[in-house]
PDB file of the backbone (N, CA, C, O) and the ligand in Angstrom, with CONECT records:
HET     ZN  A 101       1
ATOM      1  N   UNK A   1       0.076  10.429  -5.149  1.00  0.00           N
ATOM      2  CA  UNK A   1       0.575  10.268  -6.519  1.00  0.00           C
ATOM      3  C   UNK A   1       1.018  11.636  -7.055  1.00  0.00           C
ATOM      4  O   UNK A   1       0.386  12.692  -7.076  1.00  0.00           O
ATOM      5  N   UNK A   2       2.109  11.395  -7.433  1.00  0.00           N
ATOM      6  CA  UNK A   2       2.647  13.239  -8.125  1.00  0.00           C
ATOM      7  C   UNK A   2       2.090  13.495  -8.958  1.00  0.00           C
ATOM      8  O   UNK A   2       1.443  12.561  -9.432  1.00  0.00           O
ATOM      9  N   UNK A   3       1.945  15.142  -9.811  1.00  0.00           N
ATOM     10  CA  UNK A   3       1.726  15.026 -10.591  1.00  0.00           C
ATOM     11  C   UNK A   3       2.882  15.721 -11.840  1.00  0.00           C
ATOM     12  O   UNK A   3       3.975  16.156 -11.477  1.00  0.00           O
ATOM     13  N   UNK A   4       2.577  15.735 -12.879  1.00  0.00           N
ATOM     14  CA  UNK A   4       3.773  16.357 -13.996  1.00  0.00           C
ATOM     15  C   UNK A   4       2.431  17.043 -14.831  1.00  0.00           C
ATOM     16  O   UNK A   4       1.224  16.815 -14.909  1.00  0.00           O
ATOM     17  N   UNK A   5       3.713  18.327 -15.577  1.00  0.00           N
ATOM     18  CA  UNK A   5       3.007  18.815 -16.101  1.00  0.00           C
ATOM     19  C   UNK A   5       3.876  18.691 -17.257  1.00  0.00           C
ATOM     20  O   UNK A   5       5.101  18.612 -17.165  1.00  0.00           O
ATOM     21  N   UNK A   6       2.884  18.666 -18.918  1.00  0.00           N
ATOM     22  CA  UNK A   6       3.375  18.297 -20.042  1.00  0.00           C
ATOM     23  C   UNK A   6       2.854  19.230 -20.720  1.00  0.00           C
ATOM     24  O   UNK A   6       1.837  19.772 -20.286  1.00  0.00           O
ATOM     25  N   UNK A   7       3.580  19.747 -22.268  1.00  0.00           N
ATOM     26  CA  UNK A   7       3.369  20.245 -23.123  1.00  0.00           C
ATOM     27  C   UNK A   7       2.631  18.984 -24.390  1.00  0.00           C
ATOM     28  O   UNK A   7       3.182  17.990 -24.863  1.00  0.00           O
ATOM     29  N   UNK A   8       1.522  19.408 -24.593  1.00  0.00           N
ATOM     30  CA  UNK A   8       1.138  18.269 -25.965  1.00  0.00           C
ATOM     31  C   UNK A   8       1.600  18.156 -26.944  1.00  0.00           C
ATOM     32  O   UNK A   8       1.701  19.368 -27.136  1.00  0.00           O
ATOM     33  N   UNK A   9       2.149  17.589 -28.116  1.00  0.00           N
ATOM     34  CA  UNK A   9       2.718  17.988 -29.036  1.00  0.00           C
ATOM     35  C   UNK A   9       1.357  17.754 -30.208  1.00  0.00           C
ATOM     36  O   UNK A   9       1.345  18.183 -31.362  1.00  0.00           O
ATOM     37  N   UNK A  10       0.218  16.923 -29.501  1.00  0.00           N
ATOM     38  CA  UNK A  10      -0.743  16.674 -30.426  1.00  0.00           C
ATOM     39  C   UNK A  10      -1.527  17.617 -30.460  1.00  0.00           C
ATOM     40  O   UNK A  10      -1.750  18.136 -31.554  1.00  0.00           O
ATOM     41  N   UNK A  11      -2.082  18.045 -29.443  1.00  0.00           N
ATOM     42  CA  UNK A  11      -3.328  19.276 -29.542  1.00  0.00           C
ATOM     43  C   UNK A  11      -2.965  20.750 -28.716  1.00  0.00           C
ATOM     44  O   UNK A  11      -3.816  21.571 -28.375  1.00  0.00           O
ATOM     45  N   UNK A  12      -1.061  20.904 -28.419  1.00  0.00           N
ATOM     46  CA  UNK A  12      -0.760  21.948 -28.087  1.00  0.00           C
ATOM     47  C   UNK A  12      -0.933  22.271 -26.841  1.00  0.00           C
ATOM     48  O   UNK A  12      -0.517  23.397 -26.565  1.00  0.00           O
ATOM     49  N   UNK A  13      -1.425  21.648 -25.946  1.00  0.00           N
ATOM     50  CA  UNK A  13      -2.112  21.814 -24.692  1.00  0.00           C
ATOM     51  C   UNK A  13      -1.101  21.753 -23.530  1.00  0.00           C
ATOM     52  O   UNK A  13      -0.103  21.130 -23.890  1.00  0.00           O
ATOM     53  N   UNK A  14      -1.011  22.250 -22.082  1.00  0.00           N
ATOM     54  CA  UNK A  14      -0.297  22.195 -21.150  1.00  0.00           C
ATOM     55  C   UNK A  14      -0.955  21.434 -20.270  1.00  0.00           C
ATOM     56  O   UNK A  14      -1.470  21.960 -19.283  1.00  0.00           O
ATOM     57  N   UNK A  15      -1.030  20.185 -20.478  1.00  0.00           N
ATOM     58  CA  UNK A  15      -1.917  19.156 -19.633  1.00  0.00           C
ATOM     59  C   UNK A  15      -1.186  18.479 -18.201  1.00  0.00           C
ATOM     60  O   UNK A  15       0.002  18.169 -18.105  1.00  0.00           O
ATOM     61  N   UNK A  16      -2.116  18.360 -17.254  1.00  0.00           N
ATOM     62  CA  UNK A  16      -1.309  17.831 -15.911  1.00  0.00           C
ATOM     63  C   UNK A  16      -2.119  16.493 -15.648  1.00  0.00           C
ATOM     64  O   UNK A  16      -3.245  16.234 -15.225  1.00  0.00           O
ATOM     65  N   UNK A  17      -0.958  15.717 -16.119  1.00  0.00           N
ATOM     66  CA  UNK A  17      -0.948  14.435 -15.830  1.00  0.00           C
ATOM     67  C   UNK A  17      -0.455  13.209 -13.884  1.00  0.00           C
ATOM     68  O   UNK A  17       0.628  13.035 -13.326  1.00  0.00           O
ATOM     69  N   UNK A  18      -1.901  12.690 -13.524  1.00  0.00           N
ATOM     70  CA  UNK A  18      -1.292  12.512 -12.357  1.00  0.00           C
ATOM     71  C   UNK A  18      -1.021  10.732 -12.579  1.00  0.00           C
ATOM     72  O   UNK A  18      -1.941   9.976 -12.890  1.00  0.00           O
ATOM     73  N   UNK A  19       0.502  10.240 -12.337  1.00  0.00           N
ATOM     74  CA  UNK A  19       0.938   9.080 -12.887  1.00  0.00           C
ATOM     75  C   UNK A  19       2.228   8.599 -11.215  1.00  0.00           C
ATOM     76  O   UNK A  19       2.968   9.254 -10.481  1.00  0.00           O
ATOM     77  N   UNK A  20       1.983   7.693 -11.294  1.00  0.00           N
ATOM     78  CA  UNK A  20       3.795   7.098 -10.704  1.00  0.00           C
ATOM     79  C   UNK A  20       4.566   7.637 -11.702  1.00  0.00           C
ATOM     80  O   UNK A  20       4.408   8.237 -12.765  1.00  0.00           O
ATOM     81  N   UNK A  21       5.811   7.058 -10.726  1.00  0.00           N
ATOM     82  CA  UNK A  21       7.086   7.455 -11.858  1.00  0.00           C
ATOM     83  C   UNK A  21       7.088   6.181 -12.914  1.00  0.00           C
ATOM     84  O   UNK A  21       7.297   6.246 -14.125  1.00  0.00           O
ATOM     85  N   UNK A  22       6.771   4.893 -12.048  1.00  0.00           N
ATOM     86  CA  UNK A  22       6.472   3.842 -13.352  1.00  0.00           C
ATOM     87  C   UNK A  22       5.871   3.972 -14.342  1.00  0.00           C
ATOM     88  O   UNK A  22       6.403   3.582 -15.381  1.00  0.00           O
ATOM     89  N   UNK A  23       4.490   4.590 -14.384  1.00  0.00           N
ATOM     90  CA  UNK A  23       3.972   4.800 -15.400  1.00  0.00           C
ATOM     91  C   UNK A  23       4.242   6.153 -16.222  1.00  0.00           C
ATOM     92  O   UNK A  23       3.913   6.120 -17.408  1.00  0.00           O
ATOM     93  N   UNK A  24       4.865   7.467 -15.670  1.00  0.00           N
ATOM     94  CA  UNK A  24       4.915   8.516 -16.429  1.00  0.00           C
ATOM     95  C   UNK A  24       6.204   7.732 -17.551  1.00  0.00           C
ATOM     96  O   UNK A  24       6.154   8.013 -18.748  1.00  0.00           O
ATOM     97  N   UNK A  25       7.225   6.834 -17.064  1.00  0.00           N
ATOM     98  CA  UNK A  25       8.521   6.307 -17.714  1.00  0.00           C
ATOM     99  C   UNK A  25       8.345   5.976 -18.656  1.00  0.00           C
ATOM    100  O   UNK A  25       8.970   6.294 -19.668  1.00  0.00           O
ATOM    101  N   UNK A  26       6.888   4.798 -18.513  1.00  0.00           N
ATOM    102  CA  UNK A  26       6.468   4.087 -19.297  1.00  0.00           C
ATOM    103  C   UNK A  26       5.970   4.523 -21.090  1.00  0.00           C
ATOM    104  O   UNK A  26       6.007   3.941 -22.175  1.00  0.00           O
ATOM    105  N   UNK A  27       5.502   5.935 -20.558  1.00  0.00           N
ATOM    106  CA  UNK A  27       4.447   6.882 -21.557  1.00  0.00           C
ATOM    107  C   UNK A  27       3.019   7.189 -21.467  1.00  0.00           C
ATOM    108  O   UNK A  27       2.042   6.469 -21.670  1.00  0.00           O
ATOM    109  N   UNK A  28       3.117   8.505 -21.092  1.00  0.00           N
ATOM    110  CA  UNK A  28       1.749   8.550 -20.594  1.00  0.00           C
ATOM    111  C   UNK A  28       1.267   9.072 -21.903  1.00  0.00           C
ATOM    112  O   UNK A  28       2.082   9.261 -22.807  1.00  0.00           O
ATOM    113  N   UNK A  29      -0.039   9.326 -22.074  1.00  0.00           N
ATOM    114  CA  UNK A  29      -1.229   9.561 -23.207  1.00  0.00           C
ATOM    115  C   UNK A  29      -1.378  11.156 -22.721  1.00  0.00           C
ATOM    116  O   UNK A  29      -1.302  11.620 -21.583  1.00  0.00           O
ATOM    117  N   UNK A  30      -1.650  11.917 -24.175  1.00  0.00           N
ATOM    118  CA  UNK A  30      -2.474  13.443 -23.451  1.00  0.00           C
ATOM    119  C   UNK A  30      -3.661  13.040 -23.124  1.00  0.00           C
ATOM    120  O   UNK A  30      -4.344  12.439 -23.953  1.00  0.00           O
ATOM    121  N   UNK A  31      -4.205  13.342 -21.630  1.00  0.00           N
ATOM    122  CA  UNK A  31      -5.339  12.991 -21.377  1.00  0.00           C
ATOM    123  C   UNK A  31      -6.444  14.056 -22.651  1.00  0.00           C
ATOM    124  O   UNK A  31      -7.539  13.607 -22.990  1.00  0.00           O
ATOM    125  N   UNK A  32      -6.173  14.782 -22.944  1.00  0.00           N
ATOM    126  CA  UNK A  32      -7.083  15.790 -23.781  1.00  0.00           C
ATOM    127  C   UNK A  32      -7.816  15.148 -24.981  1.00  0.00           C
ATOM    128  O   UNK A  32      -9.014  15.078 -25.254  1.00  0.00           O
ATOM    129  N   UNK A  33      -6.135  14.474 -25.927  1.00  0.00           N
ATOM    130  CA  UNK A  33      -6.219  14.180 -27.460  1.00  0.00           C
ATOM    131  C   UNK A  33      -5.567  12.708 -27.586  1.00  0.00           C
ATOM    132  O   UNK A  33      -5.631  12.032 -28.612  1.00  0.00           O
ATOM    133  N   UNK A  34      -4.982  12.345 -26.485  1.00  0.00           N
ATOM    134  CA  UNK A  34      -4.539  10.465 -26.468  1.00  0.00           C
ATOM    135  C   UNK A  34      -3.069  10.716 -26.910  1.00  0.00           C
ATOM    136  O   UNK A  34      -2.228   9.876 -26.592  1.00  0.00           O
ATOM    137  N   UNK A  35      -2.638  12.006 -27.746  1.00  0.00           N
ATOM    138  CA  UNK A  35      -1.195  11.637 -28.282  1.00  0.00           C
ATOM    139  C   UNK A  35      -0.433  11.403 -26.941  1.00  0.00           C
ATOM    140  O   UNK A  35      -0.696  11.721 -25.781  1.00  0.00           O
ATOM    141  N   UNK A  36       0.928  10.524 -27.694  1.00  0.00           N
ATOM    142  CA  UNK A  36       1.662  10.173 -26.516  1.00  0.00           C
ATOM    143  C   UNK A  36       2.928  11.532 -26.501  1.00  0.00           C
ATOM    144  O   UNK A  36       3.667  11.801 -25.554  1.00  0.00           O
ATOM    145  N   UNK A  37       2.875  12.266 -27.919  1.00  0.00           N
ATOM    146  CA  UNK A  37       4.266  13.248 -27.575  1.00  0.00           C
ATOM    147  C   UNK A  37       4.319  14.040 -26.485  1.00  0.00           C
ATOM    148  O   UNK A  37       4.731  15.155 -26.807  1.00  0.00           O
ATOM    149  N   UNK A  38       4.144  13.973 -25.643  1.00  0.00           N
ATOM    150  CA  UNK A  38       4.512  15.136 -24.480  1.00  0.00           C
ATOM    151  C   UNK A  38       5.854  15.055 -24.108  1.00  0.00           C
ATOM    152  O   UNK A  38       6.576  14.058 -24.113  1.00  0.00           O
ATOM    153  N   UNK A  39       6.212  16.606 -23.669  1.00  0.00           N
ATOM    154  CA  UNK A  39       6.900  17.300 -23.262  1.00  0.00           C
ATOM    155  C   UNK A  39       7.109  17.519 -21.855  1.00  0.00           C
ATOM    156  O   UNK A  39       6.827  18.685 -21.579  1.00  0.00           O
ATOM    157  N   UNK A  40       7.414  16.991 -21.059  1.00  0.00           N
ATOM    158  CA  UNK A  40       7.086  17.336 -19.679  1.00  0.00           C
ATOM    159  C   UNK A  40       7.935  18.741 -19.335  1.00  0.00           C
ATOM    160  O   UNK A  40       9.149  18.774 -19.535  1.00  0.00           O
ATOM    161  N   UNK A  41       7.439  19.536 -18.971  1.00  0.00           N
ATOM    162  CA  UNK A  41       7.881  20.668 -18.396  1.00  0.00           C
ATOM    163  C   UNK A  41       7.785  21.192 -16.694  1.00  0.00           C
ATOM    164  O   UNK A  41       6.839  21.150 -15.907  1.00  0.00           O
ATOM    165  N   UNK A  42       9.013  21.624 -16.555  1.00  0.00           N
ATOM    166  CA  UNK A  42       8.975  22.380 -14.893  1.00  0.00           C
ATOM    167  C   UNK A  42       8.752  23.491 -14.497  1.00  0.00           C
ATOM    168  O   UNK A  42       8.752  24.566 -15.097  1.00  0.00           O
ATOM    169  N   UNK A  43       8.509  23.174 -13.210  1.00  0.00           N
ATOM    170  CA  UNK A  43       7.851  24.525 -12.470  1.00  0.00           C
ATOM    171  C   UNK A  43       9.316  25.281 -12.873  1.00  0.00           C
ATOM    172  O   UNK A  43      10.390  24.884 -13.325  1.00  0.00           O
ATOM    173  N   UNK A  44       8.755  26.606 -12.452  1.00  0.00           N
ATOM    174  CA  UNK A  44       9.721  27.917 -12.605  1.00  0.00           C
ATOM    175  C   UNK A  44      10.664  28.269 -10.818  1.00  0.00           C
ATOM    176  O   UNK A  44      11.776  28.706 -10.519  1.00  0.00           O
ATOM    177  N   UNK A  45       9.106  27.640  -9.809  1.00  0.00           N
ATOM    178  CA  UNK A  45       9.421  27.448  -9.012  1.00  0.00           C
ATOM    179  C   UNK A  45      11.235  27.513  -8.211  1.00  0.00           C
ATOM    180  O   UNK A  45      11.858  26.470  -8.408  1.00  0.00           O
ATOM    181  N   UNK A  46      11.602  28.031  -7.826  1.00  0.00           N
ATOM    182  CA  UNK A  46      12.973  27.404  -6.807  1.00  0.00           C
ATOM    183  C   UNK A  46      13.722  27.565  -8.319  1.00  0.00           C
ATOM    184  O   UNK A  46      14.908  27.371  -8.049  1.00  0.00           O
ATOM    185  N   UNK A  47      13.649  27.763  -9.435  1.00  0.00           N
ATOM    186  CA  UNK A  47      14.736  28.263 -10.257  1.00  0.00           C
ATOM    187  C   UNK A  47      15.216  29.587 -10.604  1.00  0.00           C
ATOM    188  O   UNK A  47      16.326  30.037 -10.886  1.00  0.00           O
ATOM    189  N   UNK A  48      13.576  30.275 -10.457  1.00  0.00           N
ATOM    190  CA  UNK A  48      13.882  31.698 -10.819  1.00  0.00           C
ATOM    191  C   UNK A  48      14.461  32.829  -9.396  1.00  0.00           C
ATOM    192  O   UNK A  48      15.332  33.689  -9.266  1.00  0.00           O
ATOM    193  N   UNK A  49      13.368  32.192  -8.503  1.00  0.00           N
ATOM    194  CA  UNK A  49      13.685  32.700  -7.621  1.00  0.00           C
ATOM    195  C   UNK A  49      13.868  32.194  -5.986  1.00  0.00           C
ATOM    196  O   UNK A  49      13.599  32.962  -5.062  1.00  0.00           O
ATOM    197  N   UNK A  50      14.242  31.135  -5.815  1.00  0.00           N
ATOM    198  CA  UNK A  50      14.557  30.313  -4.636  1.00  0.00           C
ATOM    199  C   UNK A  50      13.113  30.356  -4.304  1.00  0.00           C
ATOM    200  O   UNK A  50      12.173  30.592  -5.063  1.00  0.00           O
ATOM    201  N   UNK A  51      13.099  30.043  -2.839  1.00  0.00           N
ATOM    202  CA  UNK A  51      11.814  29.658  -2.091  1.00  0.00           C
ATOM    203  C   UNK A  51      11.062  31.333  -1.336  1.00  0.00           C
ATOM    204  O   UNK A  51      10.586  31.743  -0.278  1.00  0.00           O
ATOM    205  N   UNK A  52      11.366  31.793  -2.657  1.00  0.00           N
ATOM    206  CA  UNK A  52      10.229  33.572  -2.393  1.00  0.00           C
ATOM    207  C   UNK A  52       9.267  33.174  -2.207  1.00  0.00           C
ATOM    208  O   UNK A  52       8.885  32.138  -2.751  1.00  0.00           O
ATOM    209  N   UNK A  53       8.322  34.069  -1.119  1.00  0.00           N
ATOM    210  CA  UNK A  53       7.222  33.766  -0.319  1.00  0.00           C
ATOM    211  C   UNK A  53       6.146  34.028  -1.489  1.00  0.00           C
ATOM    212  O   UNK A  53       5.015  33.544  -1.549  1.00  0.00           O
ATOM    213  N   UNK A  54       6.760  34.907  -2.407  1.00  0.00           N
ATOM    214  CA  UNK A  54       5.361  35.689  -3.778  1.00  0.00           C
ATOM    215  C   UNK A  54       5.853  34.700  -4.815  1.00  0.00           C
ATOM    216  O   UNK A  54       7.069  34.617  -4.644  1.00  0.00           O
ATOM    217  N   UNK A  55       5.565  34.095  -5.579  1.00  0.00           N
ATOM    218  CA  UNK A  55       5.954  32.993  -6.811  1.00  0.00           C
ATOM    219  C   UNK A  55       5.823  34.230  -7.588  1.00  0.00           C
ATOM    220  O   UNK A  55       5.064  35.093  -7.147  1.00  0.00           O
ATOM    221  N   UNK A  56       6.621  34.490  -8.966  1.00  0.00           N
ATOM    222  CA  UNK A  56       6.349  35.117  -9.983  1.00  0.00           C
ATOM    223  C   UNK A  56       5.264  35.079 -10.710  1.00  0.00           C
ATOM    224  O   UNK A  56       4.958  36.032 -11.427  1.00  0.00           O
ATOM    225  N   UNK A  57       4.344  33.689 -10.605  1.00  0.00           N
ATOM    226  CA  UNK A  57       3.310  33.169 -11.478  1.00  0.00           C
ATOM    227  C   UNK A  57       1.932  33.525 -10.528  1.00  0.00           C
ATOM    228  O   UNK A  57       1.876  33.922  -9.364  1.00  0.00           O
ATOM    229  N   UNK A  58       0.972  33.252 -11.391  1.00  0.00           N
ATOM    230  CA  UNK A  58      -0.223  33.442 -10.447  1.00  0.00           C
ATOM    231  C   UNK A  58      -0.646  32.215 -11.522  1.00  0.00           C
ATOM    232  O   UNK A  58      -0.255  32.219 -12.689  1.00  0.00           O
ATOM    233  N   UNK A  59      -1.449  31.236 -10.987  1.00  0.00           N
ATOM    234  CA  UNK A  59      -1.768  29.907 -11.657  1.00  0.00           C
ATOM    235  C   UNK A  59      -3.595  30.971 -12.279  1.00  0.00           C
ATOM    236  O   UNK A  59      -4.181  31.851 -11.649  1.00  0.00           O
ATOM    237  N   UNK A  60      -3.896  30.473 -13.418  1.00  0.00           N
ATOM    238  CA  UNK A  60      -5.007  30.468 -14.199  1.00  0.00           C
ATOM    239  C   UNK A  60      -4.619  31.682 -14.921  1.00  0.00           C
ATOM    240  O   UNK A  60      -5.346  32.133 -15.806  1.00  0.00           O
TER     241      UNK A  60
HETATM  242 ZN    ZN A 101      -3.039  16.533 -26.421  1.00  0.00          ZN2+
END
């Protein structure tokens, strides 16, 4: 199951939601605060800098 990552619009949060594509379509909930506004946002991944062996990011 993939997962997406969303911006909350209810409690501000960058929450990772793991859904089908049926159900992310559908509307998923912030798992955090229940709002449904999310934002889904993308990796930086393969945009900033193709498939570099060092990612720009360090996760945490
Ligand atoms: Zn939330």
């Amino acid at each position: 199951m993939p997962e997406y990552d969303f911006e909350c619009g209810g409690c501000g949060k960058t929450v990772t939601v793991r859904a089908t594509i049926k159900e992310k379509e559908a509307g998923l909930p912030c798992p955090d605060c229940g709002s449904r506004d999310l934002t889904q946002k993308f990796s930086p991944i393969g945009i900033l800098n193709g498939c570099d062996s060092s990612p720009a990011w360090a996760p945490g």
